[in-house]
PABA-966945 format. One record per residue (C-alpha): residue in one letter; x, y, z. Coordinates in Angstrom, 1 decimal. Each point is the difference from the previous one (the first is absolute). Layout:
BEGIN
residuo  X  Y  Z
A  X  Y  Z .
...
***
This chain:
BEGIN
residuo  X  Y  Z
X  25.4  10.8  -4.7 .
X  2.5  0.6  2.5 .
X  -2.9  0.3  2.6 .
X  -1.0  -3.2  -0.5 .
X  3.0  -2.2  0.1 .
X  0.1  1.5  3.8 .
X  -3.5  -1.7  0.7 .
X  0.0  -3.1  1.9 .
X  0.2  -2.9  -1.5 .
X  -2.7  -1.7  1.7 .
X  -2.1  2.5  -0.6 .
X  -0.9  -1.5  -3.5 .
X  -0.8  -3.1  0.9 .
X  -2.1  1.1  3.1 .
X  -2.1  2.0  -2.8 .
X  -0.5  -2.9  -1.5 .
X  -1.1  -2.3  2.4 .
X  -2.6  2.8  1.1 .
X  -1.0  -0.4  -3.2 .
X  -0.6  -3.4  0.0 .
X  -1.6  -0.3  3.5 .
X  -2.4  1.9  -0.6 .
X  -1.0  -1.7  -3.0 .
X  0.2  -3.4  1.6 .
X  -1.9  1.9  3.1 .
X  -2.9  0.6  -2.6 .
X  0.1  -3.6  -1.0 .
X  0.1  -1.3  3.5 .
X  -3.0  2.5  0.4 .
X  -1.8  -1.7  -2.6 .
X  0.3  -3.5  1.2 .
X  -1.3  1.3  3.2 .
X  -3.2  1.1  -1.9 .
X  0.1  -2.9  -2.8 .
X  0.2  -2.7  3.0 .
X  -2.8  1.1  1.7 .
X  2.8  0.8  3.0 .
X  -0.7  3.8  0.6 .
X  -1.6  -0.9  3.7 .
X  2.6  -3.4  1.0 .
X  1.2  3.1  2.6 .
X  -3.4  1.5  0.7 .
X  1.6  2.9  1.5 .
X  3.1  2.6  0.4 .
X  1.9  0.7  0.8 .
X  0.2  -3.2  1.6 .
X  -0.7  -3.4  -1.8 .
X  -2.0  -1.1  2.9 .
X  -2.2  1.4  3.0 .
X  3.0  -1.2  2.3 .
X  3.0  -0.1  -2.6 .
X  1.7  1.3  -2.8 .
X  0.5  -3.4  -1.4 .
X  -2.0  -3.0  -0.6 .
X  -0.5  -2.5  2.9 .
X  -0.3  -4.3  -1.2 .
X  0.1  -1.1  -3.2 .
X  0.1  2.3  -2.9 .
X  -3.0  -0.3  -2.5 .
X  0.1  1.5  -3.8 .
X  -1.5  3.5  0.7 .
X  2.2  0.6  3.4 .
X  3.1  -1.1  -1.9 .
X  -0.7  2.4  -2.9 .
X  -0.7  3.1  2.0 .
X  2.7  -0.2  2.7 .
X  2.5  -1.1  -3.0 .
X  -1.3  3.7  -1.6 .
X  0.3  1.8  3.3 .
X  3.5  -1.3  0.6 .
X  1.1  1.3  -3.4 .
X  -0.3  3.4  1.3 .
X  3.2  -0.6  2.2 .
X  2.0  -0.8  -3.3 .
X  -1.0  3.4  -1.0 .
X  0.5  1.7  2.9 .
X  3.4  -1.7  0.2 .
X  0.8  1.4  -3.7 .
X  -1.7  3.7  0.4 .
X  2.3  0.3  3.0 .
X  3.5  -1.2  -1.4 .
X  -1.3  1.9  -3.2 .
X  -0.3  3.3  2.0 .
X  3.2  -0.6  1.4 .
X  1.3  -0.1  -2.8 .
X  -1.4  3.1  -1.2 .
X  1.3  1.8  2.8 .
X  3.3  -1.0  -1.1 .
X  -0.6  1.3  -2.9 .
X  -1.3  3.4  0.7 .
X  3.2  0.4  2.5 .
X  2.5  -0.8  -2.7 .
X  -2.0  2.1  -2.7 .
X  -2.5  2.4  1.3 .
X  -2.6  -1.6  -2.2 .
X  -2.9  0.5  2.3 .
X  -2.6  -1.5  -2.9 .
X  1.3  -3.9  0.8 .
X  -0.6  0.8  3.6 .
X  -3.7  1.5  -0.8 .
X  -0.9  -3.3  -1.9 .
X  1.7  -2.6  2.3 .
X  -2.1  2.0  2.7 .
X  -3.6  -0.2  -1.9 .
X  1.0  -3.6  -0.7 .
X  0.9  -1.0  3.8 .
X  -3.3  2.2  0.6 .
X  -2.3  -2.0  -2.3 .
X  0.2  -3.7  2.2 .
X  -1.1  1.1  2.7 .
X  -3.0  2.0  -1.7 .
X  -1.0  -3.3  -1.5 .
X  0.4  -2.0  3.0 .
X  -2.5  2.7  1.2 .
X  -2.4  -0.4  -2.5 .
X  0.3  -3.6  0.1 .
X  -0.9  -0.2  3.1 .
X  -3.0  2.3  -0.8 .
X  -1.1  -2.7  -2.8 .
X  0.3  -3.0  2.9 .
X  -2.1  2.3  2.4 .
X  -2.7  0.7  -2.3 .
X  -0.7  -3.0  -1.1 .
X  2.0  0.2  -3.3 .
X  -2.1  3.1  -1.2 .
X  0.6  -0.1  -3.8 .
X  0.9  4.0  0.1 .
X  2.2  -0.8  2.1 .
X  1.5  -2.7  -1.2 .
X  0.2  2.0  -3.4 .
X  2.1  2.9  1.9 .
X  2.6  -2.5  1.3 .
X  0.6  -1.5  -3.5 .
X  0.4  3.6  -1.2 .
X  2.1  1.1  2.6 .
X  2.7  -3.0  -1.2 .
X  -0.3  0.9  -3.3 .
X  0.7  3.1  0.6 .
X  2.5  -0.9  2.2 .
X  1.9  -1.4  -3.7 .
X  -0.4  2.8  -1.5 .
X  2.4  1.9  2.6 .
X  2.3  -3.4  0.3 .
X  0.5  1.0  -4.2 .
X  0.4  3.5  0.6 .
X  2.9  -1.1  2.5 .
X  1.5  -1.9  -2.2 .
X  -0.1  2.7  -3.0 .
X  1.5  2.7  1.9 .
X  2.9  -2.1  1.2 .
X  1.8  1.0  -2.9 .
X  -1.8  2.9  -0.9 .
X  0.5  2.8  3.0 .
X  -0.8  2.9  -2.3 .
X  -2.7  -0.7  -2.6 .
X  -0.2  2.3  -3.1 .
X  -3.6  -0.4  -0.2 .
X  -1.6  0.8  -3.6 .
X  -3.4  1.4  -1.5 .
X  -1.4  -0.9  -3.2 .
X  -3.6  -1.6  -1.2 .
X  1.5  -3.4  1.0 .
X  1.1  0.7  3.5 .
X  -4.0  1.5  0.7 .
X  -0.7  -3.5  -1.6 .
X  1.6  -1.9  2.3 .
X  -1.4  1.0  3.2 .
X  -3.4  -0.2  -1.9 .
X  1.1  -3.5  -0.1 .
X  1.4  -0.3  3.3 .
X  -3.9  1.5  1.5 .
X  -1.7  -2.1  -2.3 .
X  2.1  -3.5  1.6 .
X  -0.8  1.2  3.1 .
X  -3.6  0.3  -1.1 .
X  0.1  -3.3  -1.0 .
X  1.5  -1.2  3.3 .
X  -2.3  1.5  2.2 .
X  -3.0  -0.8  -1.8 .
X  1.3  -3.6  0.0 .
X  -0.1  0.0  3.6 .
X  -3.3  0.8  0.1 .
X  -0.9  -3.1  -2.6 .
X  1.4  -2.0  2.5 .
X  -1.8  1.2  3.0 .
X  -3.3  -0.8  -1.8 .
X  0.8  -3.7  -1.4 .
X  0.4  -3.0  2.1 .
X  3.4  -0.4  1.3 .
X  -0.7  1.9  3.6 .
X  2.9  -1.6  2.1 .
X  -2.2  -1.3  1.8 .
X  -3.9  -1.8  -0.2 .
X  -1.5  2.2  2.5 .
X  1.6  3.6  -1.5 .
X  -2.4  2.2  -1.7 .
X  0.3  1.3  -3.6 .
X  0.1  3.8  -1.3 .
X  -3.2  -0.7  -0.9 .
X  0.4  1.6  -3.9 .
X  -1.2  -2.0  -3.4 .
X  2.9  -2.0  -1.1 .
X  -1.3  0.1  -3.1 .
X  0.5  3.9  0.0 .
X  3.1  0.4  1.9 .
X  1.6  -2.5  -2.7 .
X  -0.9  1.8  -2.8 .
X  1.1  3.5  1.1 .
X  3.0  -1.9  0.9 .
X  0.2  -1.5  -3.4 .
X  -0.3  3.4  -1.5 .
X  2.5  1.5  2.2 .
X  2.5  -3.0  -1.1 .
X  -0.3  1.1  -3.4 .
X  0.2  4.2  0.5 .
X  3.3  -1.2  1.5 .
X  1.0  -2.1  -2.5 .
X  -0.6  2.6  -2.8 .
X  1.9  2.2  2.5 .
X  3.0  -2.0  -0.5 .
X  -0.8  -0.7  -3.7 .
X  0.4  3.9  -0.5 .
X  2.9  0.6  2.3 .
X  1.9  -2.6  -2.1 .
X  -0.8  1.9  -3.0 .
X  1.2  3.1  1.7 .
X  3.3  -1.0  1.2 .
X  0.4  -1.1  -3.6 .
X  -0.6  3.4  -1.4 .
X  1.7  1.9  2.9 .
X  3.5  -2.2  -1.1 .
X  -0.1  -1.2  3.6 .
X  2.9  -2.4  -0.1 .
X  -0.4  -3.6  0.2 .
X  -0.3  -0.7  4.0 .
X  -2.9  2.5  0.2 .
X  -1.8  -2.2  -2.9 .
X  1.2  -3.5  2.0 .
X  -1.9  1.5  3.2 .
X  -3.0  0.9  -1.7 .
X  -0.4  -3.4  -1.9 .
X  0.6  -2.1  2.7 .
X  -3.1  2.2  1.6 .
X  -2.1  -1.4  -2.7 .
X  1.3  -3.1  0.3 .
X  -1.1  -0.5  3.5 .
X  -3.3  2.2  -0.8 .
X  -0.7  -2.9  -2.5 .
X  0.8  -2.7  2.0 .
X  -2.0  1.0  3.1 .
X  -3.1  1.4  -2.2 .
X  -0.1  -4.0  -1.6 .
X  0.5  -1.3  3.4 .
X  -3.2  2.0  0.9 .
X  -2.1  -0.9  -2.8 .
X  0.6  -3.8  0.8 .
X  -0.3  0.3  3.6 .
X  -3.4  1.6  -0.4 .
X  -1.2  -2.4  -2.2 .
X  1.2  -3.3  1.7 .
X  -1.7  1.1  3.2 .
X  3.1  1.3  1.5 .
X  2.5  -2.6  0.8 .
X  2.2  0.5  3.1 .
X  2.9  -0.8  -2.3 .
X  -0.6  2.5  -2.4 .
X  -1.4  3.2  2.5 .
X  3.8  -1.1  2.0 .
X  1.6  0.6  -3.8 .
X  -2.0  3.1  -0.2 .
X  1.3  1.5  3.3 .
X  3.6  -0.9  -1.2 .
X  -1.1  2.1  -2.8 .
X  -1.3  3.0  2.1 .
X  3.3  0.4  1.6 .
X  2.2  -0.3  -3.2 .
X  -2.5  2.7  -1.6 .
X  0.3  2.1  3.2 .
X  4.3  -0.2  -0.5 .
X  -0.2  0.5  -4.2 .
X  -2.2  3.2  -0.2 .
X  1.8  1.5  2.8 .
X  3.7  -1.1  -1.8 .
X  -1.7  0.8  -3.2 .
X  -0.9  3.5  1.4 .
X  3.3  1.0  0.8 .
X  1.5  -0.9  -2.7 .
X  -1.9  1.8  -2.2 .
X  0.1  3.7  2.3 .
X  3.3  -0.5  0.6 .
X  3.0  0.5  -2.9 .
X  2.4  -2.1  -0.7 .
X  3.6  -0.3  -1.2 .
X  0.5  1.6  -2.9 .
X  -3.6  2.3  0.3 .
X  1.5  2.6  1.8 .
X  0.2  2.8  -2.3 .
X  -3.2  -0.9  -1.9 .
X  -2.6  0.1  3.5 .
X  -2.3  2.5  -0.3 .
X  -1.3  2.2  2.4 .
X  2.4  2.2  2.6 .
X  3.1  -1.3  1.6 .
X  -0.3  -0.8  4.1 .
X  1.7  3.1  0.6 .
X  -2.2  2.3  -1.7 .
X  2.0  0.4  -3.5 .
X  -1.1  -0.9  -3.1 .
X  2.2  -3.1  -1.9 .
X  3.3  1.4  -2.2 .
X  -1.3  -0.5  -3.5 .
X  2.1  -2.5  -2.1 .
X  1.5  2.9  -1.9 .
X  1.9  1.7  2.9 .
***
């Protein structure tokens, strides 16, 4: 614990707000597409033919989409005080693993500033447009791994029927994500009136989606179960229900949306939930692999160096 007290104390917060950004960043992405605003800057990376900002008065869809674009500098600004800070970090403790992440993190903006640039170009291509969601979400999922290993620089990681369970879980969520992406791409918010669609049955994409909503919500059913049997203490059981809770929650979101005819307001609640899935299968994840206080000497499977675990008797 030592270690960690040496860690900046910025660094925290900086995690933090990555994590945030990127959620709002998903949000902001949305209204682009909910608005109708993906094209108000028909092209990148300039907003304009002759500049990267709008000339004259501002209409709706311009407004939207440069207000997105210029997002991307509050992220920039954080990645690059947030890798700062890592540095600081890895000098003062050798821990080369904050450094990794701050890096991928710093990394990921301007991947999707490429790939959103890529969606203006081609006319908001729904593939595309599905990649560039995916790339935020996964974008979360690193911004939570950040986070965990903050205070965790050398993970005991566990094996067991419940661990195998939760990355079933956490591949199933993804499942679910991705496929949702693709529901999208074939429905009728395009960003923009002229932008074609995937060109897939609605219909059929929703139901496989539907059925991929409830695998991963019996996923998480079971894994609760499991943590239950395993004696996993009670933070391992708070991450895994809050899971369900946001499964829950999103899954009745997506049964209402679908059958009022897709309200913006509710596919903008839906996105929200994305991200927040994105963050709790990935926390919930970890938490179950990883042991705890108190689990040390009952974690199966070898220890990092290659011995097996004293037994309680010795």
């Amino acid at each position: 614990m030592g270690v960690n007290r040496r860690l900046p104390l910025s660094l925290r917060p900086l995690a933090w707000a990555t994590l945030v950004a990127n959620c709002v960043l998903v949000l902001t992405g949305g209204a682009v597409r909910l608005t109708g605003s993906g094209l108000g800057c028909p092209t990148w990376p300039r907003c304009t033919e002759q500049s990267f900002r709008p000339h004259g008065a501002l209409d709706v869809h311009e407004a939207i989409e440069f207000g997105n674009r210029m997002l991307t500098f509050v992220l920039v600004a954080i990645a690059v005080a947030t890798l700062v800070a890592a540095c600081v970090a890895t000098f003062r403790t050798g821990r080369l693993d904050v450094l990794i992440l701050a890096l991928v993190l710093a990394l990921g903006i301007p991947a999707q500033a490429v790939i959103g640039g890529v969606t203006v170009l081609t006319n908001l291509n729904p593939w595309v447009v599905s990649l560039h969601l995916l790339c935020s979400l996964a974008i979360i999922g690193v911004a939570v791994l950040f986070l965990w290993r903050l205070d965790r620089p050398s993970p005991r990681r566990r094996r067991g029927a419940e661990v195998t369970l939760a990355w079933l879980t956490f591949a199933a969520g993804w499942l679910v994500l991705l496929v949702g992406t693709v529901v999208t791409g074939s429905g009728p918010h395009a960003g923009d009136i002229d932008s074609p669609r995937n060109g897939l049955n609605p219909l059929q994409v929703s139901q496989l989606h539907a059925d991929l909503v409830f695998l991963f919500v019996g996923l998480t059913v079971g894994l609760l179960f499991a943590v239950r049997a395993a004696g996993r203490p009670a933070t391992v059981r708070r991450a895994v229900l809050t899971l369900l809770g946001l499964e829950l929650a999103q899954g009745t979101i997506g049964f209402v949306q679908y059958f009022t005819d897709l309200p913006v307001v509710l596919v903008g609640f839906h996105l929200l939930g994305a991200a927040l899935v994105s963050a709790a299968a990935t926390w919930t994840l970890l938490t179950v692999r990883e042991s705890h206080p108190g689990e040390e000497r009952t974690t199966a499977g070898p220890h990092p160096r290659g011995q097996a675990l004293p037994s309680s008797s010795h």
